[in-house]
PyMOL Python script that loads the backbone (N, CA, C, O; Angstrom):
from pymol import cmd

cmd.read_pdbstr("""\
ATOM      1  N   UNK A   1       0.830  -1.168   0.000  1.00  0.00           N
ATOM      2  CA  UNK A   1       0.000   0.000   0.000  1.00  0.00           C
ATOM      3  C   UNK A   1       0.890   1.252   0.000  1.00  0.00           C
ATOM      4  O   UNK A   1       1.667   1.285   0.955  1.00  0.00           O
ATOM      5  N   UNK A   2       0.964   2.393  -0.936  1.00  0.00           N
ATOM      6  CA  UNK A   2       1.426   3.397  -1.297  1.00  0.00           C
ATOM      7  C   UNK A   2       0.683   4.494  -0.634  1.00  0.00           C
ATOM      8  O   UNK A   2      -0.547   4.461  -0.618  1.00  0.00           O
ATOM      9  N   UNK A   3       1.299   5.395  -0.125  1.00  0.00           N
ATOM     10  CA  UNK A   3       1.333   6.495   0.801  1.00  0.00           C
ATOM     11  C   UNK A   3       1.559   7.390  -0.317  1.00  0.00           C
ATOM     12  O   UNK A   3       2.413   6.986  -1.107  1.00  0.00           O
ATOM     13  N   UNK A   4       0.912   8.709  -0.638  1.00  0.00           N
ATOM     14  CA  UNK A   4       0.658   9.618  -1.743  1.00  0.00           C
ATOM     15  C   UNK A   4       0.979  10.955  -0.643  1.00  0.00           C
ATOM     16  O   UNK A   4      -0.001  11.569  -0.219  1.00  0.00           O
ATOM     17  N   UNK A   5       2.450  11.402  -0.176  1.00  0.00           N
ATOM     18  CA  UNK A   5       1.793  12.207   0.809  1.00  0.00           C
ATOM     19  C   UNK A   5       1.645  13.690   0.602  1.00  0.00           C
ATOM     20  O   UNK A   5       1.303  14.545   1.420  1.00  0.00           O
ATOM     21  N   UNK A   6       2.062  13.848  -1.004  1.00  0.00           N
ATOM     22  CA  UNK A   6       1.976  15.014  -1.481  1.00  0.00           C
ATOM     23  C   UNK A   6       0.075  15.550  -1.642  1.00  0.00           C
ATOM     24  O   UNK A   6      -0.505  16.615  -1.436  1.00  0.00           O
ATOM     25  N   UNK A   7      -0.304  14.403  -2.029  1.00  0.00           N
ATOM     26  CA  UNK A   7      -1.742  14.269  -2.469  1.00  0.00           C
ATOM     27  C   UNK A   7      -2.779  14.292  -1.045  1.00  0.00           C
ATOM     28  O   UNK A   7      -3.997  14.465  -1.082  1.00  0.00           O
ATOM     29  N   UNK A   8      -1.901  14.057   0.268  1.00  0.00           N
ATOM     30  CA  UNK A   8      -2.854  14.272   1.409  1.00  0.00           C
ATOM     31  C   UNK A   8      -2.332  15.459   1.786  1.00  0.00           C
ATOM     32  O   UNK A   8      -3.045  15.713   2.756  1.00  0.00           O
ATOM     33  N   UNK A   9      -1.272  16.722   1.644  1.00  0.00           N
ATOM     34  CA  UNK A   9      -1.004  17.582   2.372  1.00  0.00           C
ATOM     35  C   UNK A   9      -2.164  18.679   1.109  1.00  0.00           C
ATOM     36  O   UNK A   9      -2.742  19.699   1.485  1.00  0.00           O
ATOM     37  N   UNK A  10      -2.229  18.258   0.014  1.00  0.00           N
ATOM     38  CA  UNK A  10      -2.963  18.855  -1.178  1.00  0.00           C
ATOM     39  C   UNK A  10      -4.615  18.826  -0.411  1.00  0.00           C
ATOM     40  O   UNK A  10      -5.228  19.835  -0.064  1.00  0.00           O
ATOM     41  N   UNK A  11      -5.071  17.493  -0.282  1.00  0.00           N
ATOM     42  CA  UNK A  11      -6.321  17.620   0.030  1.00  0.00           C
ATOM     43  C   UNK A  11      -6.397  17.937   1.722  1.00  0.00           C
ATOM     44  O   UNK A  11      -7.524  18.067   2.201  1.00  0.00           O
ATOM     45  N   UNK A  12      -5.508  18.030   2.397  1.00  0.00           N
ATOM     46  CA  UNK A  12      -5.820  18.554   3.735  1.00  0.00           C
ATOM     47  C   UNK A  12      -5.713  20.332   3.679  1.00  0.00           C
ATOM     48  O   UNK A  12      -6.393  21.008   4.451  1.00  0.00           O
ATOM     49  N   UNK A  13      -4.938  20.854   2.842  1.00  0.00           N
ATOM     50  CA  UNK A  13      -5.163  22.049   2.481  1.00  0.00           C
ATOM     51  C   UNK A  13      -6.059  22.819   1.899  1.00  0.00           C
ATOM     52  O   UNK A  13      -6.189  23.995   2.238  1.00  0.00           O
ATOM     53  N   UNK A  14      -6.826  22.233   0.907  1.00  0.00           N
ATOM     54  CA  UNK A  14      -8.151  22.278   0.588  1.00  0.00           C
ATOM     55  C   UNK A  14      -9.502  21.882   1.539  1.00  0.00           C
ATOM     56  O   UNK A  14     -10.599  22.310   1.178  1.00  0.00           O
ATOM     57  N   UNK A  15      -9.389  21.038   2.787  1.00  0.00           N
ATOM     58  CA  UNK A  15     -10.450  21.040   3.597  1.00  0.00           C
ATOM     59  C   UNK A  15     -10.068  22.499   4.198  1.00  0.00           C
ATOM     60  O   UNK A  15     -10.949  23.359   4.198  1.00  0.00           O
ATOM     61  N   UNK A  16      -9.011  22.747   4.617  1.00  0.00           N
ATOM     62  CA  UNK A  16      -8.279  23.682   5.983  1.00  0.00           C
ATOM     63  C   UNK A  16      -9.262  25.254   5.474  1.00  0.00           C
ATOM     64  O   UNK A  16     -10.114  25.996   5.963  1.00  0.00           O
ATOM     65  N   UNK A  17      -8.499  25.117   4.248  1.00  0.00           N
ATOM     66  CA  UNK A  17      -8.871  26.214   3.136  1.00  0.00           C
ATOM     67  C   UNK A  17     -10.548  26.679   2.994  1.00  0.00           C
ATOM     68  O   UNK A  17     -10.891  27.852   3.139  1.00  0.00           O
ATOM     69  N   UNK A  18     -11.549  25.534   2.679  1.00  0.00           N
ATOM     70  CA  UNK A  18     -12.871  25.690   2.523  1.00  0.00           C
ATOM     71  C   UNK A  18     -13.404  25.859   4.100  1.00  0.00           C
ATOM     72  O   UNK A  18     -14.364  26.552   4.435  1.00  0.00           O
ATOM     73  N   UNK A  19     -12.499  25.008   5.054  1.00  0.00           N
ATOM     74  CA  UNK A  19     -13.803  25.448   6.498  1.00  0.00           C
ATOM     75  C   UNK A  19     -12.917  26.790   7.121  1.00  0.00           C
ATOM     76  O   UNK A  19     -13.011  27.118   8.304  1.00  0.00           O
ATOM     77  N   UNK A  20     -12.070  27.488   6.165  1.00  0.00           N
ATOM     78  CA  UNK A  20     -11.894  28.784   6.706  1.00  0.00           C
ATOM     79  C   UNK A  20     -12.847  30.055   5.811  1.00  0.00           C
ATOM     80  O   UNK A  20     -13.239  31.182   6.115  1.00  0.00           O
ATOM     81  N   UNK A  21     -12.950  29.267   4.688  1.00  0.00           N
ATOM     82  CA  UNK A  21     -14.010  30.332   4.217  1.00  0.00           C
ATOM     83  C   UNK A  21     -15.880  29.957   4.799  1.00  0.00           C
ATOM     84  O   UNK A  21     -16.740  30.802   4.548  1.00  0.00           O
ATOM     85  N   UNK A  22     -16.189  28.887   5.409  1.00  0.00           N
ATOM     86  CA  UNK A  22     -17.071  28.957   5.710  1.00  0.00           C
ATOM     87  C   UNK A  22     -17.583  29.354   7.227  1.00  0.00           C
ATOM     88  O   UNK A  22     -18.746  29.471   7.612  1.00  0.00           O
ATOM     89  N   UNK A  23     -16.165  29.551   8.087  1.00  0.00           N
ATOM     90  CA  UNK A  23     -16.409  30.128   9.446  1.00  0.00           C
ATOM     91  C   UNK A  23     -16.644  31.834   9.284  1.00  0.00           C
ATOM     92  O   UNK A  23     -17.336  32.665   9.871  1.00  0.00           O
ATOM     93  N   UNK A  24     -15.354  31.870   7.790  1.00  0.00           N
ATOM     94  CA  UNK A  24     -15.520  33.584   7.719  1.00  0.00           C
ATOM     95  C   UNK A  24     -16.748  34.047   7.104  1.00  0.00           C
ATOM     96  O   UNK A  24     -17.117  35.204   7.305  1.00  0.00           O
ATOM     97  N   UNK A  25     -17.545  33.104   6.234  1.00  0.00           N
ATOM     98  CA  UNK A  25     -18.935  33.775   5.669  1.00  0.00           C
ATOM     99  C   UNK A  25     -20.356  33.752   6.759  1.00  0.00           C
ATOM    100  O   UNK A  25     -21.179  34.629   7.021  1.00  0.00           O
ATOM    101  N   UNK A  26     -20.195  32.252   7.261  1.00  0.00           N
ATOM    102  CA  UNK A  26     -21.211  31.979   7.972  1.00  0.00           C
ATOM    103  C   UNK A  26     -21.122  32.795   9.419  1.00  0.00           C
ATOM    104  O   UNK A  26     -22.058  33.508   9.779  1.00  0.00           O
ATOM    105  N   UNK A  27     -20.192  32.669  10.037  1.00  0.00           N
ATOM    106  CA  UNK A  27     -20.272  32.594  11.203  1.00  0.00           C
ATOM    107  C   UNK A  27     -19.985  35.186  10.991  1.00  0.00           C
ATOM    108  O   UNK A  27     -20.766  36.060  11.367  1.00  0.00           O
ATOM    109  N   UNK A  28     -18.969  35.295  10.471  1.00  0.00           N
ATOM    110  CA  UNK A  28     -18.709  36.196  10.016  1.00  0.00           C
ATOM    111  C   UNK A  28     -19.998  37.165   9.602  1.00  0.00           C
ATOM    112  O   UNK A  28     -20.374  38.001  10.425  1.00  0.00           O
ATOM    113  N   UNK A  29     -20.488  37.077   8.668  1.00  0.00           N
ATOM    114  CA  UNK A  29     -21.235  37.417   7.935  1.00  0.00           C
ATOM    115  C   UNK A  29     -22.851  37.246   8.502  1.00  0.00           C
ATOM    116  O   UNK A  29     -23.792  37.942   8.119  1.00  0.00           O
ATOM    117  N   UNK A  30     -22.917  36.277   9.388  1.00  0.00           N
ATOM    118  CA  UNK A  30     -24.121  35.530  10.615  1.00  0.00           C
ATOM    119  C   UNK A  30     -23.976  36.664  11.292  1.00  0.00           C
ATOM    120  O   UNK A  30     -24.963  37.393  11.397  1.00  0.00           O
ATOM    121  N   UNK A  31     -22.915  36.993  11.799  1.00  0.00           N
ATOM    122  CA  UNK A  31     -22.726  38.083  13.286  1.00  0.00           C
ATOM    123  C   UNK A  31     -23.157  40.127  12.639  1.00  0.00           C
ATOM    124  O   UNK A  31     -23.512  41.221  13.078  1.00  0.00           O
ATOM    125  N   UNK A  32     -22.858  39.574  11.655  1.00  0.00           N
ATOM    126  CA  UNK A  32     -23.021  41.175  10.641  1.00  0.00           C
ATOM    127  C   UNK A  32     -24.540  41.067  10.763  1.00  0.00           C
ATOM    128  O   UNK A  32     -24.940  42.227  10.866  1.00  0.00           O
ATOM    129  N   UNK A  33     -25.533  40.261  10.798  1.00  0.00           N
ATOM    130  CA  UNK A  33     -26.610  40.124  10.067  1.00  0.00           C
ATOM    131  C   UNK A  33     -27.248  40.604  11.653  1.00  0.00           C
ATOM    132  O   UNK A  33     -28.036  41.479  12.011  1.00  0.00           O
ATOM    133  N   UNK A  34     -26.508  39.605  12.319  1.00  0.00           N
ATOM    134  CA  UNK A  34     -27.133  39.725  13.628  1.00  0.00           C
ATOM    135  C   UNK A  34     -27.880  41.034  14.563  1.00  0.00           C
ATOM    136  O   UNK A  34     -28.988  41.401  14.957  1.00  0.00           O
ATOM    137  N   UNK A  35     -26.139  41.512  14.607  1.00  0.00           N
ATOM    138  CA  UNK A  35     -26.253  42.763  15.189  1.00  0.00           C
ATOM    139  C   UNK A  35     -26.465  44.085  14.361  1.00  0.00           C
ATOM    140  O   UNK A  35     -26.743  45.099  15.000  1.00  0.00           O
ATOM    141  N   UNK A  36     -26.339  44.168  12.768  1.00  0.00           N
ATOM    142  CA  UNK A  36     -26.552  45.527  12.298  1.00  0.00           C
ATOM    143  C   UNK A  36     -27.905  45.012  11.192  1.00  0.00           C
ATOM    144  O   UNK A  36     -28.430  45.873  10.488  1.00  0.00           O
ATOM    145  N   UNK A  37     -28.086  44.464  11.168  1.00  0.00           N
ATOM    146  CA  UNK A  37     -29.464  43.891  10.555  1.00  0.00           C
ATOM    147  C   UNK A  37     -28.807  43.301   8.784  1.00  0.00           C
ATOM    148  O   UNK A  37     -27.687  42.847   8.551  1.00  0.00           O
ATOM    149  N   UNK A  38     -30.110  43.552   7.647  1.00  0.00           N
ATOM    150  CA  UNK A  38     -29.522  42.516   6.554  1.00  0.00           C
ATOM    151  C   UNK A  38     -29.145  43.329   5.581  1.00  0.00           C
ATOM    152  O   UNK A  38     -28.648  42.815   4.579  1.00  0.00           O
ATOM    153  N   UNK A  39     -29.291  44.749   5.653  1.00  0.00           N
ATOM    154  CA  UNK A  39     -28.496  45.653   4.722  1.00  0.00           C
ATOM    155  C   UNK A  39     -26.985  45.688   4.587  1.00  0.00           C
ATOM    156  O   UNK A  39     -26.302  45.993   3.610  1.00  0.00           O
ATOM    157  N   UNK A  40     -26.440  45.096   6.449  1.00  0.00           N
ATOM    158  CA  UNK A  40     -25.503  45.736   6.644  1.00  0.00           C
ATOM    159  C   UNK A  40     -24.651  44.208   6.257  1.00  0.00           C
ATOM    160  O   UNK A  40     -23.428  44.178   6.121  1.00  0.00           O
ATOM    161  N   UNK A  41     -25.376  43.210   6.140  1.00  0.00           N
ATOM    162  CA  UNK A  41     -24.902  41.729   6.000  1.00  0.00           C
ATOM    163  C   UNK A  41     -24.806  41.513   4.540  1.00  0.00           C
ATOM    164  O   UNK A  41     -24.089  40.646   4.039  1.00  0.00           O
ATOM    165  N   UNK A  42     -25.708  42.499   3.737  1.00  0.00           N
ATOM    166  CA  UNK A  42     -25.619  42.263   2.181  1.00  0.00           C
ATOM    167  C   UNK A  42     -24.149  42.930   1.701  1.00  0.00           C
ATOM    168  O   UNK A  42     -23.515  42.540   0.721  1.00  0.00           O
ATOM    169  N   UNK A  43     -23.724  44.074   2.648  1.00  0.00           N
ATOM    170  CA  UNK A  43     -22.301  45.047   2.257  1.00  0.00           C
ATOM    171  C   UNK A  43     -21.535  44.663   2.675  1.00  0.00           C
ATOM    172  O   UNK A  43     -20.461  45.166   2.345  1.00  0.00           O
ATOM    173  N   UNK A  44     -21.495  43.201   3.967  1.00  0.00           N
ATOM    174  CA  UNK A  44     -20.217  42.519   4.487  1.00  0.00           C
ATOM    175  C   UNK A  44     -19.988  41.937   3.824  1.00  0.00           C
ATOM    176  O   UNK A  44     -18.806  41.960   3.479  1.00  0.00           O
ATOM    177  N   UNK A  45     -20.956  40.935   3.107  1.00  0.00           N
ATOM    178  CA  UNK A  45     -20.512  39.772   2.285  1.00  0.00           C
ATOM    179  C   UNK A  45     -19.952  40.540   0.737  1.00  0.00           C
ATOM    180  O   UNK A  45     -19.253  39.975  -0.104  1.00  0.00           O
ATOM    181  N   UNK A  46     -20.392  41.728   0.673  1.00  0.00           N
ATOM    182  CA  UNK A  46     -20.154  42.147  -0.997  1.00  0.00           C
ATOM    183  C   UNK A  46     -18.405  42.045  -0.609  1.00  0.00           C
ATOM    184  O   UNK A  46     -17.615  41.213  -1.056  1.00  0.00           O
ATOM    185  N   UNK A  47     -18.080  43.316   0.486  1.00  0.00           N
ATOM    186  CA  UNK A  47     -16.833  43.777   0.644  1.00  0.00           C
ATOM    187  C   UNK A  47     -15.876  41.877   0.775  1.00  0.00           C
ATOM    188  O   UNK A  47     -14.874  41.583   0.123  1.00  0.00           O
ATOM    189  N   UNK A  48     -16.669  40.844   1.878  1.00  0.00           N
ATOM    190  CA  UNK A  48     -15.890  39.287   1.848  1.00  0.00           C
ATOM    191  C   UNK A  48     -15.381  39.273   0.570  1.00  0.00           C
ATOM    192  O   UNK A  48     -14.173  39.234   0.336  1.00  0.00           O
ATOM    193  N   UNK A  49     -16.243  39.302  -0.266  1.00  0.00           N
ATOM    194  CA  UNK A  49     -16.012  38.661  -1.702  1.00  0.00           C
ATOM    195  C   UNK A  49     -15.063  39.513  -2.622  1.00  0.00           C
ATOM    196  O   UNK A  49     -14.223  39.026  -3.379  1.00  0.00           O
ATOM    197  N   UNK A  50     -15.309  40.822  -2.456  1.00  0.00           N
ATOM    198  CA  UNK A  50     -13.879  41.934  -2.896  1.00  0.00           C
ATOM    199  C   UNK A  50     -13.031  41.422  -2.135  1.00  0.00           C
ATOM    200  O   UNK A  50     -12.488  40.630  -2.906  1.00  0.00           O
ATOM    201  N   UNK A  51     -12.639  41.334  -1.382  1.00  0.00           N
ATOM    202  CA  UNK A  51     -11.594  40.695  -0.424  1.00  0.00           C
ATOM    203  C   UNK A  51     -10.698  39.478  -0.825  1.00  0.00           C
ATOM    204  O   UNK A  51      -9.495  39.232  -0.732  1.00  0.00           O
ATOM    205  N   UNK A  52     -12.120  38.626  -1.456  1.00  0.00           N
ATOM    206  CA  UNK A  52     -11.017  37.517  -1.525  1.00  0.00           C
ATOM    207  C   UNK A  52     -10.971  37.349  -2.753  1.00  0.00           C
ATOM    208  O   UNK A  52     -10.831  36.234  -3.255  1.00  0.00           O
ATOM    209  N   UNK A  53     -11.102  38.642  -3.551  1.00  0.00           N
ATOM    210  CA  UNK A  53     -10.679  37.845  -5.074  1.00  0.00           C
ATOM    211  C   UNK A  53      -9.780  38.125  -5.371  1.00  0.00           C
ATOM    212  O   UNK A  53      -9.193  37.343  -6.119  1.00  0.00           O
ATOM    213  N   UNK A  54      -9.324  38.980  -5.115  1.00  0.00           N
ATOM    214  CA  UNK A  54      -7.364  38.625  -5.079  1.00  0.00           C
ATOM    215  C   UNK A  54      -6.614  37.391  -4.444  1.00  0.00           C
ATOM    216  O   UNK A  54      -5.450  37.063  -4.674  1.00  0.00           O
ATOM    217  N   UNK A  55      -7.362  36.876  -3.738  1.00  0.00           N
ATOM    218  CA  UNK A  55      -6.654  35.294  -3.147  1.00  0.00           C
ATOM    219  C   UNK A  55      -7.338  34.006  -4.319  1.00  0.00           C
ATOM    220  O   UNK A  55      -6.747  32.926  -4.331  1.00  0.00           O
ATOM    221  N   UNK A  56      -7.968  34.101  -4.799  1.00  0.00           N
ATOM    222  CA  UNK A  56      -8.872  33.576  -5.844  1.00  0.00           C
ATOM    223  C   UNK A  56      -8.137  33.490  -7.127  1.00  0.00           C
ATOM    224  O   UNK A  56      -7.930  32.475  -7.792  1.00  0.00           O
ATOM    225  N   UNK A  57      -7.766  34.731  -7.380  1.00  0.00           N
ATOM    226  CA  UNK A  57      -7.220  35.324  -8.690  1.00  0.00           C
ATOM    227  C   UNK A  57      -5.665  34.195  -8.691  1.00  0.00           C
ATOM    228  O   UNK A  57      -5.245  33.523  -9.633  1.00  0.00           O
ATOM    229  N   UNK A  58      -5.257  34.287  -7.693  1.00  0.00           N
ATOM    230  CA  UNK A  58      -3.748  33.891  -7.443  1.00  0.00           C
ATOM    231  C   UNK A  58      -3.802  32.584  -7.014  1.00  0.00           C
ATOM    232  O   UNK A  58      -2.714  32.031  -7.170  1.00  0.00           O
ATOM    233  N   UNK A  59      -4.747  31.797  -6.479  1.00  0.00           N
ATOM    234  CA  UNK A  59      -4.934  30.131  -6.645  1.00  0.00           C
ATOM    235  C   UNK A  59      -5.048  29.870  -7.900  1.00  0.00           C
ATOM    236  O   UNK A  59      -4.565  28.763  -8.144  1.00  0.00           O
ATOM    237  N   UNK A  60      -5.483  30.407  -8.842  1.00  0.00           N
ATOM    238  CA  UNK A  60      -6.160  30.144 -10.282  1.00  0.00           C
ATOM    239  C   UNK A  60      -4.755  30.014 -10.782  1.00  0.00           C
ATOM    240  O   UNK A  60      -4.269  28.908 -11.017  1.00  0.00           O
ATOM    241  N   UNK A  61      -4.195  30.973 -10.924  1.00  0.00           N
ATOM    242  CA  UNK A  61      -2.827  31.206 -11.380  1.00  0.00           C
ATOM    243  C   UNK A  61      -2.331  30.126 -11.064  1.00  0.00           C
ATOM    244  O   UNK A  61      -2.295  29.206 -11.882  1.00  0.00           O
ATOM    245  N   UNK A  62      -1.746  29.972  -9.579  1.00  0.00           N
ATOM    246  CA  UNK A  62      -0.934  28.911  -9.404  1.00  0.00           C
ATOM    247  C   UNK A  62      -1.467  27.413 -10.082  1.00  0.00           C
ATOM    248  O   UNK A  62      -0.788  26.536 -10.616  1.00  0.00           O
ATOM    249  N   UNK A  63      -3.048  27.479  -9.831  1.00  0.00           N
ATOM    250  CA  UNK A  63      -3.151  25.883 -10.237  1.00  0.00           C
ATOM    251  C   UNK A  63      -3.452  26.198 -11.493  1.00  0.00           C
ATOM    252  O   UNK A  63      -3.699  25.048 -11.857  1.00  0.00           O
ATOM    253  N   UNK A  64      -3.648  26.911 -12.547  1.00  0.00           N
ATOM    254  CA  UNK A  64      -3.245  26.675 -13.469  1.00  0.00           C
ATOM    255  C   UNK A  64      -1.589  26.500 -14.142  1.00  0.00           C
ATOM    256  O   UNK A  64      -1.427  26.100 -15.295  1.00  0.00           O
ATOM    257  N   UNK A  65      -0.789  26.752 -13.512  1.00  0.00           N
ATOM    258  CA  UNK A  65       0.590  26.920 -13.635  1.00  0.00           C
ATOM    259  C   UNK A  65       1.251  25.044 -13.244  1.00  0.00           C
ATOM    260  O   UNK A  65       1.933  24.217 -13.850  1.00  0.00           O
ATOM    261  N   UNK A  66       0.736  25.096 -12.266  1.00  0.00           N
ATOM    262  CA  UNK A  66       0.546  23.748 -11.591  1.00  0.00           C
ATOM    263  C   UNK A  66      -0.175  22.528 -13.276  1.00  0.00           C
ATOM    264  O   UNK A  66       0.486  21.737 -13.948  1.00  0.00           O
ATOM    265  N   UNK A  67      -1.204  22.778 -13.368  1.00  0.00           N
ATOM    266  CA  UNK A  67      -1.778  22.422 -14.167  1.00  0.00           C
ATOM    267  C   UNK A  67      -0.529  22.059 -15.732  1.00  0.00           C
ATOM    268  O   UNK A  67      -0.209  20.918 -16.066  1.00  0.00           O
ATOM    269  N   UNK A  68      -0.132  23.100 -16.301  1.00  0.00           N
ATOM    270  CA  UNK A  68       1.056  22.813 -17.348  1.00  0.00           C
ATOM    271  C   UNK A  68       2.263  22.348 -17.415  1.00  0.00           C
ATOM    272  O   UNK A  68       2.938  21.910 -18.347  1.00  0.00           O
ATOM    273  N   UNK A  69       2.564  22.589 -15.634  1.00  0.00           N
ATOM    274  CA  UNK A  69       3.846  21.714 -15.539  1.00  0.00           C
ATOM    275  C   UNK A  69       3.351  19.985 -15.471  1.00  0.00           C
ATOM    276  O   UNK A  69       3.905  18.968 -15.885  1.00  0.00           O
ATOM    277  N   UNK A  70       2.554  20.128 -15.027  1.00  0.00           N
ATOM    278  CA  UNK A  70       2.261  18.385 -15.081  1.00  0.00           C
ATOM    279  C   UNK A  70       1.731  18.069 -16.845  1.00  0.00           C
ATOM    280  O   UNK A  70       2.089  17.096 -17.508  1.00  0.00           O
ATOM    281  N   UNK A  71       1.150  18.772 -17.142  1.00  0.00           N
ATOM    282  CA  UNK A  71       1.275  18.458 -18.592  1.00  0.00           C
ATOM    283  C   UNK A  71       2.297  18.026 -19.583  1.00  0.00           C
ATOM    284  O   UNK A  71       2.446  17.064 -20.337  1.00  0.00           O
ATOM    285  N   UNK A  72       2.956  19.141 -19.279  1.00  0.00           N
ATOM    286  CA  UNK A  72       4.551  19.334 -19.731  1.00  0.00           C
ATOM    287  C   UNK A  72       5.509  17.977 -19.397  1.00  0.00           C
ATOM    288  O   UNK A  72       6.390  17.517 -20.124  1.00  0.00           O
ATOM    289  N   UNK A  73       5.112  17.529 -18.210  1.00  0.00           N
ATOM    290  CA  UNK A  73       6.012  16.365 -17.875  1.00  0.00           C
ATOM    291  C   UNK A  73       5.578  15.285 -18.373  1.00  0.00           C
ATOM    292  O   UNK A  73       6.445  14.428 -18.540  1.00  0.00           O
ATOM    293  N   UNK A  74       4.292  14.955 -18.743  1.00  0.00           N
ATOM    294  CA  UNK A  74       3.487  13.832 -19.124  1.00  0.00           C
ATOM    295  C   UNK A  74       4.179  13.526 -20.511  1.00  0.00           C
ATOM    296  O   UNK A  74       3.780  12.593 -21.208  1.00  0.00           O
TER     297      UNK A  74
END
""", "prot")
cmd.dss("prot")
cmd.show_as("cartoon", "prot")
cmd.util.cbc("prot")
cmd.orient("prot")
């Protein structure tokens, strides 16, 4: 049995990754709603999402970059 351990630090980074964006929307974006009501929860989540598309923009990149070197080697 073969141990892949590049392929578990890959998919443990991707869980780590998604339940940090769902503490920061839900729980984040829950507490905006809470206390300033749903106008102020519709302009948290706009500004979340400006926020993270520069981190978005630059995963894309990399895994597309990622993406051609493994091509390239094939």
């Amino acid at each position: 049995m073969a141990r892949d351990l590049r392929r578990y630090a890959r998919d443990t980074q991707v869980r780590l990754f998604v339940g940090f964006l769902l503490i920061l929307f839900l729980v984040g974006d829950g507490l905006i709603w809470l206390f300033f009501g749903r106008n102020a929860a519709i302009l948290g989540l706009i500004c979340l999402l400006a926020g993270l598309a520069p981190l978005l923009l630059i995963a894309l990149a990399l895994w597309a970059i990622d993406w051609l070197v493994q091509r390239a080697q094939d």
